[in-house]
N, C-alpha and C positions, 0 to 999 in steps of 0.2 A: 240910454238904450231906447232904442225904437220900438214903439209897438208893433206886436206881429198882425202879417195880414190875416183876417178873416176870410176876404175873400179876394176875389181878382181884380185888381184896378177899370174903372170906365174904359173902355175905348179895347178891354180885352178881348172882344168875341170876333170884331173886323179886324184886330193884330194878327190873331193866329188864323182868322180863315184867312188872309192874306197869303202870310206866312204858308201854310197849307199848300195854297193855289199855285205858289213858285218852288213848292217840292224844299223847304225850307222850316219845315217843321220836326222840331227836336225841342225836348224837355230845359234842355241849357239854353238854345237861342231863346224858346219864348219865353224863359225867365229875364234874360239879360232883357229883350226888344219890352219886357212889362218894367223893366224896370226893378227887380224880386229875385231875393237872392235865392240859388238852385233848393236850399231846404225850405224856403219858404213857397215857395211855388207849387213843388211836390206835395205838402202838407195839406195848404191852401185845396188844391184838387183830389184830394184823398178824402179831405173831411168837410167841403163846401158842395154841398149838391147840386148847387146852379153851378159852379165853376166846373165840377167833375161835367156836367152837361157839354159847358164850352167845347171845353178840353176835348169831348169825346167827339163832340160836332166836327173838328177841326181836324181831328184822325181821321172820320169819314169820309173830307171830301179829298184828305192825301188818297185813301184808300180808293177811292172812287178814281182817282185821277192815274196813280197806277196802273188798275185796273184797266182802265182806258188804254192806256200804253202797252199794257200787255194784250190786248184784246187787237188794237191795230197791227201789231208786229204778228201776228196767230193769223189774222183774213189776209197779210201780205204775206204768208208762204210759210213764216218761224215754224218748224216742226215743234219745234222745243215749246215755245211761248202755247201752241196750242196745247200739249202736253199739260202743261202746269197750268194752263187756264181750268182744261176740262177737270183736274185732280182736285184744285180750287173753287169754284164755284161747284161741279155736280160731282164731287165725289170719287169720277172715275180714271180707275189710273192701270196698267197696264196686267195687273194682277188680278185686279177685277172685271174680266172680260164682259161679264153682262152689264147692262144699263141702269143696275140700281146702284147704290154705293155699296160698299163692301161690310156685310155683318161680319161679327167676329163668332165662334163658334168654342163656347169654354167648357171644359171637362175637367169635371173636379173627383180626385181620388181619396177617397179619405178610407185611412189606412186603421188596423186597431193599433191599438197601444203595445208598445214590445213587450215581451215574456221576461220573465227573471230567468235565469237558468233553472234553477229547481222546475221550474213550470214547463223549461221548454224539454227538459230531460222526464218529466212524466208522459206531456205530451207525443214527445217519442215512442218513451214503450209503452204506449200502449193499442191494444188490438183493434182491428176497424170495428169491428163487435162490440168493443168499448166504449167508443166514439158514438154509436150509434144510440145505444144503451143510455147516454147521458142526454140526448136531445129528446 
């Protein structure tokens, strides 16, 4: 049986920013292109904090390069592209008409505890006199 990897083989950090750069980047391919089979890959970058680095450098510049693509299609005209740019990067999206991002607004109701009957049939009869009498 082979020993499991520790961390990501040499030559890992130019495979996947490669990989990256031609939109080619997926957790299976850069196991297969390192050579590492899919659970050891995953594990490797879960639990190695230079590889988890790689790994995330390598999302980056997919993510960067996307963005670029969507950023060019939004200045040539996309209504849409600009939509999800501006929801994307600032936040704003059609429900939030002002220019900040959109806070949430929470109300919390906190209720008493239910009555037995017996308690809710005292409560009943008795007089607002009574009510008043006990506060």
């Amino acid at each position: 049986m082979a020993r499991p990897y520790a961390k990501l083989p040499p030559g890992a950090k130019s495979h996947l920013e490669a990989m990256a750069a031609n939109g080619l980047l997926s957790e299976s391919a850069a196991a297969t292109a390192l050579g590492m089979p899919l659970h050891e890959f995953r594990r490797v970058i879960k639990e190695h904090e230079q590889s988890r680095e790689v790994w995330d450098n390598a999302l980056s510049i997919e993510r960067d390069r996307l963005l670029s693509a969507l950023y060019d299609k939004a200045t040539s005209g996309d209504a849409r592209a600009a939509e999800r740019l501006l929801a994307i990067r600032h936040g704003m999206t059609e429900k939030s008409a002002d220019n900040s991002p959109a806070e949430r607004l929470n109300i919390i109701f906190q209720l008493p505890a239910a009555l037995t009957p017996d308690q809710y049939e005292k409560l009943v009869k008795q007089t607002p006199e009574q009510v008043t009498e006990k506060d």
